[in-house]
N, C-alpha and C positions, 0 to 999 in steps of 0.2 A: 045862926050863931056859929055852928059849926063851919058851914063853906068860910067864914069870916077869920075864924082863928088858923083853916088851915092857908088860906091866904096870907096870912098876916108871919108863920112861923119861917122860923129862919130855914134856909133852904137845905142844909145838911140833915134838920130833923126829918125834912119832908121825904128828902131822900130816903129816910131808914127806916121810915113807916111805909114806903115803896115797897123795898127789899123786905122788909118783915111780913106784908101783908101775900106776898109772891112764897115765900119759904113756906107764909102757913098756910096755902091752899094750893099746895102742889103735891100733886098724889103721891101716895107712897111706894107706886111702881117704880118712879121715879127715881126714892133711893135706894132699889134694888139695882136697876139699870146701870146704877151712877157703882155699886158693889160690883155687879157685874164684870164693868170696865175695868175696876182692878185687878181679876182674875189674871192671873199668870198662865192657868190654864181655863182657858173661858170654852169650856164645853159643856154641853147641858147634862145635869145631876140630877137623878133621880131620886124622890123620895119615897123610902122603903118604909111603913108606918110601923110603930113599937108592936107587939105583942107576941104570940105565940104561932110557931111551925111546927110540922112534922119532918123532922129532920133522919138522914138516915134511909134503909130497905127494911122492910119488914118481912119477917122469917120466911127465909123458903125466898127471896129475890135477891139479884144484884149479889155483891162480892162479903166476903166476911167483912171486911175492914169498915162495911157500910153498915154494920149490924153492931148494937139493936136501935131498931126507930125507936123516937120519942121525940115526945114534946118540947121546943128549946123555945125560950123567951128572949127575944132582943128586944134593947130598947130603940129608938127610930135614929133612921143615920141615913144616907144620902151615899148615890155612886153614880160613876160615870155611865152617860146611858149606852157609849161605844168605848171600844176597846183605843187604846192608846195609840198612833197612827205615827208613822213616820212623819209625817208634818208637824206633829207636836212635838215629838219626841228631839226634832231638828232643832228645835227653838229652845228646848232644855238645855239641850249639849251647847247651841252657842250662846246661849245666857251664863251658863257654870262652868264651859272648860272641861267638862264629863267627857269619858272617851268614848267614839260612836262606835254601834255596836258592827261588828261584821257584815261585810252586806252578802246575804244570800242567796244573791240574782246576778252577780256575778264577779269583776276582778276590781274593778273602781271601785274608789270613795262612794258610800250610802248615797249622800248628799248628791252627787253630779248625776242621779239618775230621773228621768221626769216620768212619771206618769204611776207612780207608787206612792204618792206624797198620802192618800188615803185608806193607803193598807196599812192591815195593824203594823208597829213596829215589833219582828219576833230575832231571837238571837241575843234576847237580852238576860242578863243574870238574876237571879232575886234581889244582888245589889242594886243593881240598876235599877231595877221598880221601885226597890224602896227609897234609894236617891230623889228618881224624877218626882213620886207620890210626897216627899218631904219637901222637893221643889215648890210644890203645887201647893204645900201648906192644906195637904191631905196626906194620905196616910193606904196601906193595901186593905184590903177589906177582908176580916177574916175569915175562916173556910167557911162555918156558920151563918155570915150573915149574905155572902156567896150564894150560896145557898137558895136560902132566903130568896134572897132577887129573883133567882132562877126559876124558883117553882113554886113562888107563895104560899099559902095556906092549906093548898087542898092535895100534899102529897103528890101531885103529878111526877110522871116518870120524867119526862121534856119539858122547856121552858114552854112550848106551846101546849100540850097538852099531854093524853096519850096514845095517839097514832104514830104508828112509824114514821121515822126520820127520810125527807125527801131530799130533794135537791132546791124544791121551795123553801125548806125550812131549816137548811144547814148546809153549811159547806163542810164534808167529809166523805172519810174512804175513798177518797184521791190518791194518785200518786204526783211525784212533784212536778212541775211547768214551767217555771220562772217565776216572772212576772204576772201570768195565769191562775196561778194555784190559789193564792189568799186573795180574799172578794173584800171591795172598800169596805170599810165598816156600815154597817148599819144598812147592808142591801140588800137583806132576805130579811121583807118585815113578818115574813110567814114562821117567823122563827122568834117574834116578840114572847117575853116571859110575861105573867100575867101585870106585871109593874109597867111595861113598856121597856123592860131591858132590854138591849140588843143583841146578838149574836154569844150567846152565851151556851150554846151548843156548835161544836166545830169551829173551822176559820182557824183561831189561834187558841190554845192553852193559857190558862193567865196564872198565871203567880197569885196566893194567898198569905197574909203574913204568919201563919201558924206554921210551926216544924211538922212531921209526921208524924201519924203514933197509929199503928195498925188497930193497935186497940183502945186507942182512947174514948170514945164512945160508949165504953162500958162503966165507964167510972168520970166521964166527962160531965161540966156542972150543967144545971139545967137552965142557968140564968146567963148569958152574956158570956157563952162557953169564950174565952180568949185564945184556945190552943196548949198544948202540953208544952211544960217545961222543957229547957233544952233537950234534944235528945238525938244525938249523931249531927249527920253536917246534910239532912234529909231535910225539904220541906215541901208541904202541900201543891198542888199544881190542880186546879180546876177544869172543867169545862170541854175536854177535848180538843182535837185540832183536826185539819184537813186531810189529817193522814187516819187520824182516830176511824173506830170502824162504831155500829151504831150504841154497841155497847159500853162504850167509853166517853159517848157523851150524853149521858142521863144528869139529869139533876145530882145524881148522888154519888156518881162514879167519882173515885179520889186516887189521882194521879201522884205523882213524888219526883222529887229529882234533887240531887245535891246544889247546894246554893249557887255554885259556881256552871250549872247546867247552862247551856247555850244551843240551842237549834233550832231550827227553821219552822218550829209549828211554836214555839214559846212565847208568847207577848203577856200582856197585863191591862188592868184597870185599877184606876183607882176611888175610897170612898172616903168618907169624912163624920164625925158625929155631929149630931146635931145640940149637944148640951151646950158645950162653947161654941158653936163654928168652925174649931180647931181641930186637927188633927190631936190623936196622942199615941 
């Protein structure tokens, strides 16, 4: 009875119990892939899980401005697994008309250079990060959840661990080269943070969206710290760069620069929450 009726139905239904029965047994990777492809910036995000770090140096380590440790709670949010790359950063400026940052390798346009397209893009401002990060329909990730990525749960000094900083496990304490000095993203895996973030020790400095506050940590919340209220034209800078020496690129080491800062160890990454999908 059934082969009978579907023989018998007119051929537009047959069609739509075709297409219906295709939609409902099509995996759900599917419509991640099919998400995927709309990414504006389609590079792979890491998922950093909700709960509690040890955030900060504990007495007797590291710089005052890292003191006092404690416990900070984030809830779960998602970041780029590599730094922002001049091949991406190409494709922001010529989707939006944003002006390209200085090139640091020498007198020509960024753009007409080959063989850079996978070094972080550095030279850029905080505006700039925060631009391309609102492009992406993401957002800077704040120092805290920075953080976080860097040296997960177990207080580590290094994204890797705590052994001294190699040349396997970071790009720094360099002087400049050109084209030589910054290393594509994501090519010292000896330098992964326990998430699989990458290069988060040396290479480039990334921009975070919190201002500075030498001493915010003393009075800073414990839940989903967001950064101090306005204060000067100062904001946080992460991570170290190729110039950094080994002390400056610890998990906890907090850099600064005025918003309009630009130079050649400076680039970014960006993250996104997980509550909406949205930036905020």
């Amino acid at each position: 009875m059934t082969i009978t009726l579907w023989h018998h139905a007119p051929r537009f239904f047959r069609m739509t119990l075709a297409v219906a029965a295709v939609v409902a047994f099509t995996p759900w990777v599917s419509l991640d892939a099919m998400a995927a492809a709309k990414e504006l910036d389609p590079v792979p995000m890491i998922t950093i899980p909700a709960g509690e770090f040890l955030m900060g140096s504990p007495e007797g380590q590291g710089r005052l401005d890292e003191r006092p440790q404690r416990a900070v709670y984030l809830d779960a949010f998602v970041i780029d697994q590599v730094e922002v790359t001049n091949a991406r950063y190409m494709a922001f400026v010529k989707s939006t008309g944003h002006r390209t940052p200085p090139n640091p390798y020498g007198t020509g346009p960024l753009v007409s250079l080959i063989g850079i397209e996978h070094l972080p893009v550095v030279q850029t401002t905080w505006y700039d990060a925060k631009a391309y990060c609102t492009w992406a329909k993401k957002r800077l990730p704040t120092e805290a959840e920075w953080e976080k990525a860097a040296r997960g749960t177990d207080g580590r000094l290094y994204p890797w661990g705590n052994d001294p900083p190699m040349a396997m496990r970071a790009n720094f304490d360099r002087e400049w080269e050109d084209e030589k000095t910054l290393h594509p993203v994501g090519s010292v895996p000896g330098g992964d943070s326990p998430y699989g973030v990458k290069d988060m020790a040396g290479n480039a400095r990334e921009w975070v969206s919190d201002w500075y506050d030498a001493e915010y940590y003393k009075d800073a919340p414990k839940s989903n710290p967001p950064g101090p209220d306005k204060k000067g034209v100062v904001r946080s800078i992460r991570g170290g760069s190729w110039h950094s020496p080994a002390s400056d690129i610890t998990t906890t080491a907090r850099g600064r620069g005025g918003f309009a800062l630009q130079t050649h160890g400076t680039g970014f990454r960006c993250a996104r929450s997980l509550d909406n999908g949205h930036s905020h």
